[in-house]
C-alpha positions in Angstrom: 12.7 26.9 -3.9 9.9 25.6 -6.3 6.7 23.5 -4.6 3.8 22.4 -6.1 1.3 19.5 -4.4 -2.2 17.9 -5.9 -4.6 15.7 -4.4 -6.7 13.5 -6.4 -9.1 10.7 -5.5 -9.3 7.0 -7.7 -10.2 3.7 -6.7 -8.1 0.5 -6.1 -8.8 -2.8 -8.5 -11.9 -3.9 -5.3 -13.2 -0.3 -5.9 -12.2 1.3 -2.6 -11.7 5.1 -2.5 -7.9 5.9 -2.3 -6.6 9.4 -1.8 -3.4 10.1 -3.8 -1.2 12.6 -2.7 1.9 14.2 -5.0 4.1 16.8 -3.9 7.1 18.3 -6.1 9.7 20.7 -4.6 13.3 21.9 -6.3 15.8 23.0 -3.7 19.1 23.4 -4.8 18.8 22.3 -8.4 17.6 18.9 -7.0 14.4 17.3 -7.3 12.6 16.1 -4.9 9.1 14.3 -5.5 6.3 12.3 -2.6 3.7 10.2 -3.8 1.7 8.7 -1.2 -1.3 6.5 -1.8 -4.1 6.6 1.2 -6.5 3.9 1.9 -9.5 4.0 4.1 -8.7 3.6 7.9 -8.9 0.3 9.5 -12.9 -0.3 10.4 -13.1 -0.8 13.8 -17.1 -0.4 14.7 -17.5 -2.9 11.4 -15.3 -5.8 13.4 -17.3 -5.0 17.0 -20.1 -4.8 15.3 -20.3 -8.7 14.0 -17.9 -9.7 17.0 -20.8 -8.4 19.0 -23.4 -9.9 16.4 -21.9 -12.9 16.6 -21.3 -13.4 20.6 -25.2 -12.0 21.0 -25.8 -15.3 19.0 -24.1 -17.6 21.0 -25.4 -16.1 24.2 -28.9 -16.1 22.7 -28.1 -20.0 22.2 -27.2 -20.8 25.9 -23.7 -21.8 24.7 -22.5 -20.2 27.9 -24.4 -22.7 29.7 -22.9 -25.7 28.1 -19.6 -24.9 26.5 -18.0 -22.3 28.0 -14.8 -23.8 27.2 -15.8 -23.4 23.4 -16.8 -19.9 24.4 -13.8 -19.0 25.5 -12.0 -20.4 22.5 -14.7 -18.5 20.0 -13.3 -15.4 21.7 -9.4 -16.4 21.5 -9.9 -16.6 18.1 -11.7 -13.6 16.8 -9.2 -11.7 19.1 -6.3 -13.2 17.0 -7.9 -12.6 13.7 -8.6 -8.8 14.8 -5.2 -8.2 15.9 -3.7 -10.2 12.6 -6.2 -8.1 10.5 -5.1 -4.9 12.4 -1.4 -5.9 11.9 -1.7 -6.3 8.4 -4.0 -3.8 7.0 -1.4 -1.0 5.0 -3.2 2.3 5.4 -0.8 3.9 3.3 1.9 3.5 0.7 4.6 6.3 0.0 7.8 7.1 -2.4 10.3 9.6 -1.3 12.1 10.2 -4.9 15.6 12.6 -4.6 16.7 13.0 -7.5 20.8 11.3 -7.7 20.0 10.2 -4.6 18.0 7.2 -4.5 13.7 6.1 -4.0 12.6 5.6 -0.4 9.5 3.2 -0.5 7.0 3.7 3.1 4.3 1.3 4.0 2.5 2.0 6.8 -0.1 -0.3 8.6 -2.8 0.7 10.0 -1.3 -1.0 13.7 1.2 2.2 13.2 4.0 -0.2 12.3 5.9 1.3 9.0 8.5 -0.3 6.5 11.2 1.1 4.9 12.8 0.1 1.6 15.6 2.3 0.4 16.9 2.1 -3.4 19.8 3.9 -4.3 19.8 5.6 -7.6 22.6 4.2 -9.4 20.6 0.5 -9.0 17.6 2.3 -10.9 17.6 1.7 -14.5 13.8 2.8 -15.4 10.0 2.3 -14.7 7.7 -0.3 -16.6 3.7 -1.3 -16.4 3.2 -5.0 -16.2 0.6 -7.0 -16.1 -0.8 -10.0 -13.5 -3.4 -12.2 -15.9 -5.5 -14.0 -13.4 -8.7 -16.4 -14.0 -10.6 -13.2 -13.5 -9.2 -10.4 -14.1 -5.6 -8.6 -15.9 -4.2 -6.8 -12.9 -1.7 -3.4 -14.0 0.8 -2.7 -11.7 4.2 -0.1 -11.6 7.3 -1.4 -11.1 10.8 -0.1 -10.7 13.7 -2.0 -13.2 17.0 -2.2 -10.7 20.3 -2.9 -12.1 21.6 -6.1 -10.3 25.7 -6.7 -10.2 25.7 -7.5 -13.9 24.6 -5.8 -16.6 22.4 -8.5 -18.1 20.4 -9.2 -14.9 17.6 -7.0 -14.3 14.9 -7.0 -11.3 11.4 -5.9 -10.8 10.5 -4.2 -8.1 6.3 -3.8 -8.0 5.8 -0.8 -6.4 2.2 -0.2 -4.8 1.7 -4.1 -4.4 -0.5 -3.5 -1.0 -3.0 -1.0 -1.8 -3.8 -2.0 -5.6 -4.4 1.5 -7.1 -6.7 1.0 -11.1 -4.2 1.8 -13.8 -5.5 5.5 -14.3 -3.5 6.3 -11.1 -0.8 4.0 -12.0 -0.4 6.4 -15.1 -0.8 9.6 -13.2 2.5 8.3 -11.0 4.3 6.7 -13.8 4.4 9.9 -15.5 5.6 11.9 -12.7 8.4 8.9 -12.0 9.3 8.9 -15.5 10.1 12.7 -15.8 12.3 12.9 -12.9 14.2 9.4 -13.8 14.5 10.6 -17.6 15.8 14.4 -16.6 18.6 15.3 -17.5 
């Protein structure tokens, strides 16, 4: 049994820190590969800061006094958007690759709930870079080519598509899925 792991640090396409973590093992004569892409953690003293900010404001106001109906909905809602936020936010994005086996694809959020995508291997016909052109910007992103019931039809599968990662670690993972896809 063969292991080999590297951490490496790159930014996403907003310029937040990411943590990329590979990890290689051979057991059996099979391959099997993680990738996983961190992102900060959610910011909770950032949200209770301005929630507090902002309620210190209204309080300084008198809107207590006069509205507390309005109050009460001020707080309903920045509840809602904190939870949604907190629902939302993907702290981390993973690939389980076994070789002949298939690709598992984790996201996990930072509320702790995860989602699962399983591809099996024979669907997997290669790996490609494309490109998003926006108003602003030309986005990079890695996606997976699957092999739909015919031969002629072909789907993308964007891989990554939460945390964003800059094309220098798009390469570094396109590499590492290239060599086990193309092994013979």
């Amino acid at each position: 049994m063969c292991q080999h792991s590297d951490v490496k640090f790159y930014e996403n396409i907003y310029g937040v820190r990411l943590k990329l973590y590979t990890s290689s093992s051979t057991r059996c004569g099979g391959v099997i590969e993680e990738i996983h892409i961190e992102s900060p953690p959610f910011q909770f003293q950032k949200w209770f800061t301005y929630t507090a900010l902002f309620m210190a404001i209204l309080l300084h106001i008198g809107i207590h006094h006069q509205h507390t109906t309005i109050l009460t909905i001020i707080c309903t809602i920045f509840i809602i958007i904190f939870l949604a936020k907190l629902h939302q936010k993907v702290t981390k994005e993973s690939l389980l690759i076994i070789k002949n086996v298939g690709i598992e694809i984790t996201t996990m959020f930072a509320s702790g709930r995860k989602s699962y995508k399983f591809i099996a291997w024979e669907r997997i016909s290669g790996t490609v870079f494309n490109e998003a052109v926006t108003m602003q910007q030309v986005l990079f992103y890695l996606a997976i080519l699957l092999q739909s019931g015919t031969k002629e039809k072909v789907e993308v599968m964007p891989l990554f598509q939460h945390i964003m990662p800059r094309l220098e670690c798009l390469k570094v993972i396109y590499r590492r899925l290239h060599h086990i896809l193309n092994e013979e």
